[in-house]
N, C-alpha and C positions, 0 to 999 in steps of 0.2 A: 834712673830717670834719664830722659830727651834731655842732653847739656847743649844747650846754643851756644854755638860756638860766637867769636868775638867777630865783630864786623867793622870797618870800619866805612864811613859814611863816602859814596862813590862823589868824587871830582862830577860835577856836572857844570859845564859851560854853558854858558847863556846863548845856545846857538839857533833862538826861535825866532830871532826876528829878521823879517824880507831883507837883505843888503843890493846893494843897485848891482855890484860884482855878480851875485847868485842870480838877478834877476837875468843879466844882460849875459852868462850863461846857461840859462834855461833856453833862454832864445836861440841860441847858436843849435839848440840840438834836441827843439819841441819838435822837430819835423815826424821824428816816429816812424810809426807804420812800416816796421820791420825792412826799415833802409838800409840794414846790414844784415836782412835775410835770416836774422833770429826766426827760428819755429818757438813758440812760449808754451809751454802745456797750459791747459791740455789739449792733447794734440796727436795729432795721427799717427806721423813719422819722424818724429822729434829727434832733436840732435843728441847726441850719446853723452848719458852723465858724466861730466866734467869737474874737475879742480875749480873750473871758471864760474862756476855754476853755484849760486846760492840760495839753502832755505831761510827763511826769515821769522821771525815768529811775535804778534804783540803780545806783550805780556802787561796785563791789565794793573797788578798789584805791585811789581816791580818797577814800573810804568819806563819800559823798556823795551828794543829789537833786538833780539836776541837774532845771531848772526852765522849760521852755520854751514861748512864744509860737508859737501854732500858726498864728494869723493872718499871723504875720510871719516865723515859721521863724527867729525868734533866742532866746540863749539867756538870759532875765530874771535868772538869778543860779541858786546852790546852796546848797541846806541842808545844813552841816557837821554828822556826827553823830559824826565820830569822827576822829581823826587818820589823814592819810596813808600810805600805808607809804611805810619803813619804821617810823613812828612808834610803832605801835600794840605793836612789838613792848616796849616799858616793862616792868617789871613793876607801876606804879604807874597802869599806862591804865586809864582805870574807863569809858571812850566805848565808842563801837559800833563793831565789827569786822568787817568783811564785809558792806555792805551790800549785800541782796544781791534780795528781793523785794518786791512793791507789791501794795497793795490799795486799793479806795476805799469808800466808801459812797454809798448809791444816791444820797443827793444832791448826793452831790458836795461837800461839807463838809470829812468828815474821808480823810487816807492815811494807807493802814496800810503800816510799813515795817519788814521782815525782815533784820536782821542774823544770820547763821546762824554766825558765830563766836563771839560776845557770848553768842547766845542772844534777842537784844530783839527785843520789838514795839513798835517807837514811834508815837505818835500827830503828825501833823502837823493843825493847822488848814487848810485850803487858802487860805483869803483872804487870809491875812498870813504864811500861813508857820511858824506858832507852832507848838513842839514842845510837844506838854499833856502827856508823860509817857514812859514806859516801863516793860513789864511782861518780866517775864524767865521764858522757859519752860524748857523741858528742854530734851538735848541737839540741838543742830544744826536748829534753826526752818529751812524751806524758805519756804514761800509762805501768804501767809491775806489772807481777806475778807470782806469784813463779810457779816452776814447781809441779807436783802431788807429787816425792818424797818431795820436800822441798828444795834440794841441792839447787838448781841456780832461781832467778830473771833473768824472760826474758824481755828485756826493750822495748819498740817501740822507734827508736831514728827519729821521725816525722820530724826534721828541714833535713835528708838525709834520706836511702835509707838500714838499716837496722837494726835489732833485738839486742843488746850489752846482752851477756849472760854474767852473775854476778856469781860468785860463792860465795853463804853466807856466807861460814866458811869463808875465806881468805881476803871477801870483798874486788877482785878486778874481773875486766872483766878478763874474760876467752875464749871468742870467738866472732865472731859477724855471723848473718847469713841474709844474702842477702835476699831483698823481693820489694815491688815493693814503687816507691817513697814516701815519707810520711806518713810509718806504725802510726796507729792511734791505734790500740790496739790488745790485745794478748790475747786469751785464752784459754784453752785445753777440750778434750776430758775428759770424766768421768773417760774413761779407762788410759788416761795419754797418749794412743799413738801419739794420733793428737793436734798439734797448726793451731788457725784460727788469721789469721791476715790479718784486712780492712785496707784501706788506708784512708788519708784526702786529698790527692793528685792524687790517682790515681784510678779510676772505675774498682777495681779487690780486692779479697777476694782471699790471696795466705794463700794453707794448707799446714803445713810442718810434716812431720815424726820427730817426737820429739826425737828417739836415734838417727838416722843420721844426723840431723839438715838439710835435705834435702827439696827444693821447690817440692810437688809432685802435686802439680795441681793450676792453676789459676783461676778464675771462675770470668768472668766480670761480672758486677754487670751497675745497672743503673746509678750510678751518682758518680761523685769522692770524696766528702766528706763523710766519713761515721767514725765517730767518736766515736762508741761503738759498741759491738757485745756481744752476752750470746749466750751457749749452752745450751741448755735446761736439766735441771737435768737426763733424761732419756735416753741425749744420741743421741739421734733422730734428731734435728735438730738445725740449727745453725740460731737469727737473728742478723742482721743489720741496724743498722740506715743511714738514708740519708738528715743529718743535710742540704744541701743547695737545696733540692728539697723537703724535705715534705713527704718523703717514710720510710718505712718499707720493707727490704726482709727477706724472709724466707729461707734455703737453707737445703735439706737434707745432714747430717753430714756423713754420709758412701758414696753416690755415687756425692757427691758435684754437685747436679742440681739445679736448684735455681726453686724454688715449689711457692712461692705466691711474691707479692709486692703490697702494698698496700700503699693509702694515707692516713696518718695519724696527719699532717697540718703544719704549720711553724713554723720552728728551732725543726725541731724534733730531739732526743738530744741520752740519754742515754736510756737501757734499760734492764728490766733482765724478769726472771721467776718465777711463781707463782703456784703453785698446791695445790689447796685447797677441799673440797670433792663436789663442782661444775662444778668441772673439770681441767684443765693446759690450762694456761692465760701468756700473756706476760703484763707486764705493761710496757708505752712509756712515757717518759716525753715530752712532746712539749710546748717548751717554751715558742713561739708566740703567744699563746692561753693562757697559764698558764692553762694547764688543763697536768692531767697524762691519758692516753687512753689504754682501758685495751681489749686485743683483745682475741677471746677464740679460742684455736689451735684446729686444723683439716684440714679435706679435703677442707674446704672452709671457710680458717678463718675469722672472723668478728670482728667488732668492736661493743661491747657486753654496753661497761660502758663511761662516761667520766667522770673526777672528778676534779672538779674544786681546784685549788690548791695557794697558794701565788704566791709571783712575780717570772716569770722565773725558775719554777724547771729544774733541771739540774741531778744531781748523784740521783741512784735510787738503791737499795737494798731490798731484804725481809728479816723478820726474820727467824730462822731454821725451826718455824712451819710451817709459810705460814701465820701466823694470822694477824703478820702486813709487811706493806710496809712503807719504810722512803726515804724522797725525802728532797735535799739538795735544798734550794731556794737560786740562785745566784742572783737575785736581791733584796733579801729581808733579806737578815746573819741569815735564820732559816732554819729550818728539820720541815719537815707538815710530822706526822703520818697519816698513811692511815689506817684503820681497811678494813681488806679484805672482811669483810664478808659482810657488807654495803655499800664497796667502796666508804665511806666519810674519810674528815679530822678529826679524833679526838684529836688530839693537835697539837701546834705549837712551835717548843724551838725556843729561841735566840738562834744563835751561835758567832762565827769569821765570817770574812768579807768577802763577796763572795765566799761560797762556791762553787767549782764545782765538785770533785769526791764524791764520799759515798759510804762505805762497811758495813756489817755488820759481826761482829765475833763471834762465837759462842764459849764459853767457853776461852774467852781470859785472864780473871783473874780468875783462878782454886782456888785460896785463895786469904784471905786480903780483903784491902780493892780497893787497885788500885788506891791511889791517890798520889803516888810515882813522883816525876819532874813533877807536874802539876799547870802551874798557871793559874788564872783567870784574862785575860788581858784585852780584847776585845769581848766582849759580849753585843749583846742589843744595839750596835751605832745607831743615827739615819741613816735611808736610806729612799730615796724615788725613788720610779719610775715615771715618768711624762710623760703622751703622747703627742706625737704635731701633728695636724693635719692641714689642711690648712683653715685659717680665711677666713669668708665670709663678713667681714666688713673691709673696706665701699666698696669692690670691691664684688659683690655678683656675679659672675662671674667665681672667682678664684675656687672657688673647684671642679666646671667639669670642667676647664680647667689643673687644677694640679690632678687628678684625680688620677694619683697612684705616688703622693710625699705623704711620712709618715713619724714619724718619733716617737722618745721615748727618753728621757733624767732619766740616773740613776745618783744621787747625793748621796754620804754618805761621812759620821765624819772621818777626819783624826784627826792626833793631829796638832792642832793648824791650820788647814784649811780644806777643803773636796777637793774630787774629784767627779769629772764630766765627764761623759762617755752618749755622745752622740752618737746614731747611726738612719739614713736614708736615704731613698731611693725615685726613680722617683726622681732624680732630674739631672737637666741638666747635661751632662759628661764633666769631665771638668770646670767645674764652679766653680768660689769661692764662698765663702756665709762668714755669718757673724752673732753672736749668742750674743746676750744682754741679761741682766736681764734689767727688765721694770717694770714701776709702774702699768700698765693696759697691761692685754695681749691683747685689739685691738685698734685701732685708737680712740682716741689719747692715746699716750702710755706714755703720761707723762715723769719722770725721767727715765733716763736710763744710766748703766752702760757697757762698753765692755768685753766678757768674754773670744773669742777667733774668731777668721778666720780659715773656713776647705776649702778643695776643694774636688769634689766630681772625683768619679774614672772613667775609660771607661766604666761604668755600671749604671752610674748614683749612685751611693751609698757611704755612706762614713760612718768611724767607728773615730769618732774623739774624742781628751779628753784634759783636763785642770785642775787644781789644782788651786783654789782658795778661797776664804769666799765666800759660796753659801749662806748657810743657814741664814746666820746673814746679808747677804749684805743690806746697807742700804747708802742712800745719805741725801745732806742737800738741801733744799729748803728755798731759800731767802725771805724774805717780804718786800718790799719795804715800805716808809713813807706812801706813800697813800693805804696802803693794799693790795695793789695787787703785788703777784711775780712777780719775776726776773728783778725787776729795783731792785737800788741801796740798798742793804740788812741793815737794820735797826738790824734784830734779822734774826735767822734761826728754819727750823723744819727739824725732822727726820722723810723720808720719806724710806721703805721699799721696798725694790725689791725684789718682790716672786714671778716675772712670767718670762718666758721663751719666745724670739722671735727671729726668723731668717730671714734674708734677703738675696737677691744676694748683694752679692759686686760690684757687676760691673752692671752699669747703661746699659748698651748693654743688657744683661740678661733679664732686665724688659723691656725693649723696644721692646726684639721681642716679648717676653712673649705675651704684650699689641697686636700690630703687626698683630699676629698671629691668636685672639682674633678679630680681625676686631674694637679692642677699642683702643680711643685716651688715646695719655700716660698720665698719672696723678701722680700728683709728693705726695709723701705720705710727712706727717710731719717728716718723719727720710730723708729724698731728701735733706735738708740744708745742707750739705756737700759732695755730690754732690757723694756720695761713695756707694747709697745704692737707691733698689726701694719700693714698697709696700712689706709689709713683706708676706711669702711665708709661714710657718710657725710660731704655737703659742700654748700655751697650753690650748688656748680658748675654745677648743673642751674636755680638761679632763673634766671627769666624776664627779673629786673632788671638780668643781667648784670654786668657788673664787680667793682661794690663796692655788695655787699645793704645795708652799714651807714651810708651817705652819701647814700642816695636817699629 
């Protein structure tokens, strides 16, 4: 079995609230706008990767910054912003919940950090680490960045319908500017005049004039989730992702027309810019794949590389050279270095848990050492990703008839239990279902324990989760006097559940299923409680083989 190791609960300081000291140094040094000649990727001719230089990364479940040395690909420490889960669930938690995006300022001073449960925008100093405050917006904060001079964080507030302008020094909202429902992110023009902002709610890319804070064009786009966007260091062009279709757009950044769209596969996620002396490249992370797809810009841009990467990349950055690129693994709590010039992985850090934003800062510790309010909490948990596909035994039938049911289970270490975040799809609208740990992922499935009930949405899909003992789960098996289990238990054994299996809940389900299949209904060994039919899902099909939960 996965033994979780012992943890002990992280020192967390109460370092969220504004102090007039953090205020009345913010002010000393909002001035910004690369007053010390910082280049920030992404960026054309950027300064050579540095010791000075840091990636940063939010980690949503660890509810943490994770803090790392790009020179040396180790990880310096974490800034605690909020308790663990399951901590946070208190009702007396007043920390940050979700941490979940990054911003910087052009010189590399201050990060801007997005909690989009809390609602917080907190300020971190970058040289020591210092939290100077937290401003609380409206509902459900996605991603914000400073503006070119430095003055103000502009926030996307994704749960409504517009931009919460911050002002650094004072650390409070200063404005809001209207855009179109569930801004998803913000980011400006090289020259500082224009902001681009995608929606997660709405099929439009609204550009605003940065002194008037004015909507001055809309530009529909193909799909309505589109949850990151880069302008390309030159200027030139603006892209977009299309997290729930699989796309990529391109858009020219002065007459705002939208120049290419391409397919680039499922959960295409974050993305930035890359110009290396090969030419100017976007990298895309697409998390369905676990690949990063690295496309070469032009009149007819293509899809040049893929590069296979750990579980689920998600935030994506380069360095100021161009030399490498860092991708945050949300299913797997590390950063996969990409060397550009090979477009492979050449290392992997542990981080905090679940990453999903990722920046990189050039020049953020000017001196010292930088290891200022950092601890080392949550690094290296176990996680596992587990695929479910649909079992061919003893119904060998089932997999072209469930032909597009799939599905993928992510388990990682809490303290003192894990969490379990299931998500799939092609399954009936509507339906309940039912998710076991089982001794055998096919028939017969031996022991089995219950881990939760989902019901699936009008699209057939569902995104479902539980807190429980994953890793360690384990039952007793009886022996009876004559040897043989489940009579009258003499002695008992420990038997482990390390597989994953789903069923419909409702005996209806299976029956048209069968029905529909022109096959007589057949009652599986989970049927004796009359709650459940042949299982629909299992992990019979990972790649891992044996036992998904021990590997």
């Amino acid at each position: 079995m996965f033994q979780r190791p012992h943890l002990s609960r992280p020192a967390l300081a109460a370092l969220l609230t504004a102090s007039v000291t953090g205020a009345l140094a913010l002010a000393q040094h909002a001035s910004g706008g690369g007053a010390q000649g910082v280049l920030q990727p992404p960026t054309l001719n950027g300064p050579a990767l540095s010791s000075r230089d840091r990636v940063y990364t939010a980690d949503q479940t660890s509810n943490t910054v994770t803090v790392i040395n790009p020179a040396t690909n180790t990880v310096v420490g974490q800034i605690p912003l909020g308790h663990p889960r399951p901590g946070v669930l208190g009702a007396l938690d007043d920390m940050q919940v979700n941490v979940h995006g990054l911003g910087f300022s052009p010189d590399g001073r201050y990060l801007s950090v997005i909690s989009n449960a809390s609602n917080g925008v907190t300020i971190i100093r970058t040289r020591d680490n210092h939290v100077m405050g937290t401003v609380y917006t409206g509902r459900g904060p996605h991603e914000g960045f400073f503006t070119p001079d430095g003055k103000q964080v502009w926030v996307t507030v994704r749960g409504e319908d517009y931009l919460s302008v911050i002002d650094v020094a004072s650390l409070k909202e200063t404005g809001r500017i209207r855009v179109a429902q569930g801004p998803g992110m913000v980011v400006f023009s090289p020259d500082g005049q224009r902001a681009f902002v995608d929606s997660s709610r709405t099929a439009q890319l609204d550009v605003i004039d940065v002194p008037t804070h004015k909507v001055i064009a809309r530009v529909p786009v193909v799909s309505p989730f589109s949850p990151n966007l880069v302008v390309t260091p030159d200027g030139k062009e603006v892209w977009l992702t299309h997290k729930d279709v699989g796309k990529v757009t391109a858009i020219d950044a002065r007459t705002f027309k939208v120049l290419h769209v391409l397919d680039t596969g499922k959960v295409t996620n974050h993305v930035n810019a890359v110009s290396t002396g090969a030419g100017d490249f976007i990298y895309v992370t697409v998390g369905g794949e676990n690949v990063v797809k690295v496309i070469k810009r032009g009149a007819k841009p293509q899809i040049v590389a893929t590069i296979p990467t750990g579980m689920t990349p998600h935030g994506i950055w380069p360095s100021g050279d161009n030399t490498r690129v860092y991708v945050g693994l949300e299913d797997q709590d590390a950063v996969d270095v990409i060397d550009t010039a090979s477009n492979t992985v050449i290392k992997t850090i542990p981080i905090g848990q679940m990453p999903q934003a990722l920046v990189y800062v050039a020049n953020a510790v000017p001196s010292g050492a930088g290891t200022q309010n950092l601890n080392t909490v949550r690094v290296g948990l176990p996680s596992v990703k587990i695929k479910l596909g649909v079992p061919d035994k003893p119904f060998a039938f089932l997999p072209a008839a469930l032909k597009g049911v799939a599905g993928n289970v992510v388990i990682r270490s809490l303290e003192g239990t894990d969490d379990l975040t299931l998500k799939a799809e092609g399954l009936t609208p509507g339906a309940q279902y039912t998710l076991f740990l089982t001794e055998s992922p096919v028939a017969p499935f031996g022991l089995m324990q219950h881990v939760m009930d989902f019901k699936a949405d009008a699209k057939g899909k569902v995104e479902a989760n539980a807190m429980a003992s994953i890793f360690d789960a384990f039952t007793l098996r009886g022996t009876a006097k004559d040897g043989k289990p489940d009579g009258p238990a003499i002695r008992s054994s420990k038997v482990n559940l390390d597989h994953l299996v789903v069923w419909p809940k409702n005996p209806q389900t299976t029956a048209k299923l069968f029905a529909d299949q022109g096959q007589p209904y057949a009652v599986s060994p989970f049927d004796t409680d009359l709650n459940a039919g042949p299982a629909i899902l299992s992990d019979s099909n990972d790649a891992a083989a044996t036992s998904p939960l021990t590997r």
